[in-house]
C-alpha positions as CSV (number, residue, x, y, z in Angstrom):
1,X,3.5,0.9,-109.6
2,X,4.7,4.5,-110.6
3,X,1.6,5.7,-110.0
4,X,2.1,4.9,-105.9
5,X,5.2,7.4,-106.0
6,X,4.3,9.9,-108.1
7,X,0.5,10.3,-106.3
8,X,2.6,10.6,-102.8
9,X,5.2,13.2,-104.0
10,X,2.9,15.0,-105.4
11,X,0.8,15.3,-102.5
12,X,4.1,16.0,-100.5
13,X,5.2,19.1,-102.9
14,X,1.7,20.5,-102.8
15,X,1.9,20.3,-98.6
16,X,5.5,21.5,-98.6
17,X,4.4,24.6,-100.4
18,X,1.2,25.8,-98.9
19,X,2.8,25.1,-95.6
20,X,5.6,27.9,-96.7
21,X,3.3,29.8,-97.8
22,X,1.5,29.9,-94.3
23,X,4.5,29.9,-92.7
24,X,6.1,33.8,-94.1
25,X,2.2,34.9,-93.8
26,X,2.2,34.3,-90.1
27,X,5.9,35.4,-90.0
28,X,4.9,38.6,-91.5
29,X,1.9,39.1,-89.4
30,X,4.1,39.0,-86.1
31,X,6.6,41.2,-86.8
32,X,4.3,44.0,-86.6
33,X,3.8,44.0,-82.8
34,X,8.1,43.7,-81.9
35,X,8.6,46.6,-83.9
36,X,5.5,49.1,-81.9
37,X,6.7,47.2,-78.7
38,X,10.6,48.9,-79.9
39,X,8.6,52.2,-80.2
40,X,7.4,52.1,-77.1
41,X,10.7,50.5,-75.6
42,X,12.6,53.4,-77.7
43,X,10.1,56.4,-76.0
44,X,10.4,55.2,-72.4
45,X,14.0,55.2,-73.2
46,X,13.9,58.7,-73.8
47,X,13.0,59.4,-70.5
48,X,15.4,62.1,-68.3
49,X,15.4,60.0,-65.0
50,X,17.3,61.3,-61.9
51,X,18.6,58.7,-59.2
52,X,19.5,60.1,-55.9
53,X,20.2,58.7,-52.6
54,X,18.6,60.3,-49.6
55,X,21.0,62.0,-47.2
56,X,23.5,62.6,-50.3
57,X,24.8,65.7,-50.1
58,X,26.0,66.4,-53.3
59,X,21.9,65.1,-54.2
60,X,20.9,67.7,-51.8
61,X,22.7,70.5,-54.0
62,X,21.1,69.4,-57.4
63,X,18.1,69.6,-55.4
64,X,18.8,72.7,-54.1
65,X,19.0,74.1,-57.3
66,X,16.3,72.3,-59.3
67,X,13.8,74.2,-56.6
68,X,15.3,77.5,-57.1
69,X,15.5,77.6,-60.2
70,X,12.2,76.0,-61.3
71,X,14.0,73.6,-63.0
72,X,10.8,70.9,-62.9
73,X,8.6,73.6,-64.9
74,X,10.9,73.9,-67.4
75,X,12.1,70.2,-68.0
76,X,10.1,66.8,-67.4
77,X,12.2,64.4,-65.9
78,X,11.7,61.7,-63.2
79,X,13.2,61.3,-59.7
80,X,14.1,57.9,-58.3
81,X,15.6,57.4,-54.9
82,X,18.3,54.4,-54.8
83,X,19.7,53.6,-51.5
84,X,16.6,52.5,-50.0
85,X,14.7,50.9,-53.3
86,X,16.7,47.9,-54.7
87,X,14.7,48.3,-58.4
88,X,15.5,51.6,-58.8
89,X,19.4,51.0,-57.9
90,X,19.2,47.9,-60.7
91,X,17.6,50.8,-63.0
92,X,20.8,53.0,-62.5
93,X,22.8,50.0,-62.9
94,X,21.6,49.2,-65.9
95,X,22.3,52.9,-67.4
96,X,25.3,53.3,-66.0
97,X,26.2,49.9,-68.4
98,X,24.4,51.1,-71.6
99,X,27.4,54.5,-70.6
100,X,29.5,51.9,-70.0
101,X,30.3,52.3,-66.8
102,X,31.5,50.1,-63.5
103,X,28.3,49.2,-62.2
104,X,29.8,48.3,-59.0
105,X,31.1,51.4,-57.9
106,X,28.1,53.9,-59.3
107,X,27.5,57.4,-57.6
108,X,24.8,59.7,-56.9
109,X,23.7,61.9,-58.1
110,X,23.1,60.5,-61.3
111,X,21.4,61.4,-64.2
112,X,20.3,59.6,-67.2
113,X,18.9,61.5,-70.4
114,X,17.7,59.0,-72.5
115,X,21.1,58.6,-74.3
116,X,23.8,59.4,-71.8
117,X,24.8,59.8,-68.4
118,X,25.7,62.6,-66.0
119,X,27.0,61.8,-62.5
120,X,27.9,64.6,-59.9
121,X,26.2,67.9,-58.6
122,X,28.0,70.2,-60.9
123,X,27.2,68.0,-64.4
124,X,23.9,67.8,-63.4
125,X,23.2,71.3,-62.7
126,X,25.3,72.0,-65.8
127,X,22.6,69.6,-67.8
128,X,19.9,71.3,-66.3
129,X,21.0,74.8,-67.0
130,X,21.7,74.2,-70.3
131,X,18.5,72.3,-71.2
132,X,16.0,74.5,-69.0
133,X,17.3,77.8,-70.8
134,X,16.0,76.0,-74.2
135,X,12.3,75.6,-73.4
């Protein structure tokens, strides 16, 4: 009669531990991908994006001085309009909260470096000035 426990148990222990053992192998195995998809996530994040609104004047300055002063040559960054494109307006939304910012009451023009945020003609152009004379 001992025998029909200690057959079972046995057989339980033997399950219990390969299943463990499969268990933090396949563990291991996925953790790979989240940390490249972080990478990736990390360099897009990095990214200098400028929102703007069209018919903004104070956008219309920036502007004005990225074209004269070659500003695009010098520095890679993106443009994205937001009064007329709702996912770009989330987008500055959503930077203006990592700066902690009111996300209700945002301006353009806007500028987002990959870490922190710049709104207004003259901080922008300041931005650009300063990181254009580097390259």
């Amino acid at each position: 009669m001992n025998n029909k426990i200690v057959m079972p148990t046995i057989l339980f222990i033997v399950v219990l531990v390969f299943s463990i053992f499969a268990l933090t192998q396949g563990k291991t195995a996925n953790q790979a991908p989240p940390a490249a998809a972080a990478v990736s996530a990390s360099k897009a994040t990095k990214q200098i994006i400028l929102f703007y609104g069209d018919g903004c004047p104070h956008c219309a300055l920036v502007e004005k001085y990225v074209a004269e002063n070659n500003v695009a040559a010098k520095i890679t960054f993106v443009k994205k309009e937001v009064y007329y494109n709702d996912k770009n307006a989330e987008e500055l939304a959503a930077k203006a909260k990592i700066c902690g910012m009111p996300t209700d009451s945002i301006g353009v023009p806007f500028l987002w470096d990959g870490s922190k945020c710049f709104v207004g003609d003259q901080d922008i152009i300041d931005f650009f000035k300063e990181n254009a004379s580097r390259k």
